[in-house]
N, C-alpha and C positions, 0 to 999 in steps of 0.2 A: 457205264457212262463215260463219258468223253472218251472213249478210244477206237470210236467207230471210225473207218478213213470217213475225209470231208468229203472226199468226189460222192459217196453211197450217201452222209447227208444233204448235201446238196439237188442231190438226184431223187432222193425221197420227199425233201421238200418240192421241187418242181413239179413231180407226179401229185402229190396232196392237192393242190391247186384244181386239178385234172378229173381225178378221179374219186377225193374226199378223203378229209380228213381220218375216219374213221376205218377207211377201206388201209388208209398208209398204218396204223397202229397194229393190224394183222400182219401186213406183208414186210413191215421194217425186222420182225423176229424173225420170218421166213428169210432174211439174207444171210444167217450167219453161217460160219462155216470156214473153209482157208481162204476162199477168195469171195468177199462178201458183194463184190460189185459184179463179179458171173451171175452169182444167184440173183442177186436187183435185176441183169439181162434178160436173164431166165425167163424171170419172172413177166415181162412189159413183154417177150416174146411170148410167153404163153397165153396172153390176153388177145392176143391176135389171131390163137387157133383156131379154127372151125370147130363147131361144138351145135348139138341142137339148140335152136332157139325156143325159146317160150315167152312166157310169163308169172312174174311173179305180184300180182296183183291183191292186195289185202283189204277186205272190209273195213269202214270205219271203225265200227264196232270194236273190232279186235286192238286197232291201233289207239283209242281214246284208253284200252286197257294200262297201255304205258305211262300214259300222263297223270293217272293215279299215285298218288303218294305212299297208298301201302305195295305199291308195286317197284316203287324206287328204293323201300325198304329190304325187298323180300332179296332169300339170298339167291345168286344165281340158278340153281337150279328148278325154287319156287319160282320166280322168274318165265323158265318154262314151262313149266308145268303150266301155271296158271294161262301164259300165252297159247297153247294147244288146247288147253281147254275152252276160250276165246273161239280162237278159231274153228273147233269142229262144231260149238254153238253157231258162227255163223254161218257155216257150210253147209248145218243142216245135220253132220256125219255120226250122229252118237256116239257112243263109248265102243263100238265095236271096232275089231279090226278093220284098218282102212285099206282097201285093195289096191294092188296097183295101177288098177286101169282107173279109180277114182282119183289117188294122186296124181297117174301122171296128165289126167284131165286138169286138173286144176293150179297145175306147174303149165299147162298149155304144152305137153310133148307128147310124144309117141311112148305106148307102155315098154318099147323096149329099150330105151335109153334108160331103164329101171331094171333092167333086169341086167344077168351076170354077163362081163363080156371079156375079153382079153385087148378090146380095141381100149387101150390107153395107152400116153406114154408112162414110160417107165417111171420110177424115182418124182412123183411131181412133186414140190415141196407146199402143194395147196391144190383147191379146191377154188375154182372162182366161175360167178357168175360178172358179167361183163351186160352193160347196162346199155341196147345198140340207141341209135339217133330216130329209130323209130318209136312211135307212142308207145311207153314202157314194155318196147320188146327186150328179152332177158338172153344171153346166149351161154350154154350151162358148160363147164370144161368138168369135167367128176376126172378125181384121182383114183376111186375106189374102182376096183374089178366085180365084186362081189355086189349081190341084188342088195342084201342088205347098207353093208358098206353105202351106197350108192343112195339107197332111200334114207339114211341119215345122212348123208351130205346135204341131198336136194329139202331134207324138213330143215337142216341148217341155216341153208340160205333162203328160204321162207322165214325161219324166227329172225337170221340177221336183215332181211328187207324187212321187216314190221320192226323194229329197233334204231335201222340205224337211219344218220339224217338223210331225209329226203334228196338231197342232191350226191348224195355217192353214187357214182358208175361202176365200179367196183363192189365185189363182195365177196372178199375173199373165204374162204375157209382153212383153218389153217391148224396144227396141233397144241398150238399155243394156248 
């Protein structure tokens, strides 16, 4: 606390405005480091990447989940759980494994932006979906190489679009 430079608060406050509150409380721990105003750079340049687009679209159903009281109780991980279980009820998808080519339907991609690829860059200090000016199209940056890797970022940013508020552009992913 207080030792952050002003310029990175300053600049993280300006972004919140922008792209939400909630989206800035992932990416503000993604700046640290020796030069904490690169990584903030980094960071606004990496939102600008190319990346598939999709969607991230969620059933009522699943979202009236949060507004439950024994759900503001439960600890973070019940949390999930409970919210996957939501959602494969409204999807239809049982208990069974879910295939790639069913997720990457329902992210709105191609099943190979799910599978293992060496196309990333290097070192990303996050994972972000970017929220474009079209009818909730999503454009996905994955930091992960690995299938797996990659399909727990992209269920990431499915649990954080059904959480977080409605007006974030942002959604980052991040190790925090």
């Amino acid at each position: 606390p207080d030792e952050a430079p002003e310029s990175l608060l300053n600049s993280l406050i300006a972004l919140s405005s922008k792209v939400g509150n909630g989206a800035i409380l992932e990416v503000a721990p993604a700046c640290s480091g020796e030069d904490p105003m690169a990584s903030f750079q980094g960071i606004v340049y990496l939102a600008g990447v190319t990346g598939p687009e999709g969607k991230l679209e969620v059933p009522s159903s699943v979202t009236r989940v949060t507004r439950s009281s024994e759900f503001m109780e439960d600890m973070p991980w019940e949390r999930g759980r409970r919210l996957a279980h939501a959602a494969r009820q409204a999807w239809g998808l049982g208990d069974s494994k879910l295939p790639d080519e069913t997720f990457s339907e329902i992210l709105g991609i191609s099943k190979s932006n799910l599978e293992y690829t060496n196309d990333v860059q290097e070192h990303l200090p996050l994972g972000l979906a970017v929220r474009s000016t079209k009818a909730d199209k999503w454009k996905f940056i994955f930091r992960r190489k690995a299938r797996t890797g990659r399909r727990f970022e992209a269920a990431r940013l499915l649990g954080d679009r059904i959480v977080a508020p409605a007006e974030d552009m942002w959604l980052p992913t991040t190790d925090a």
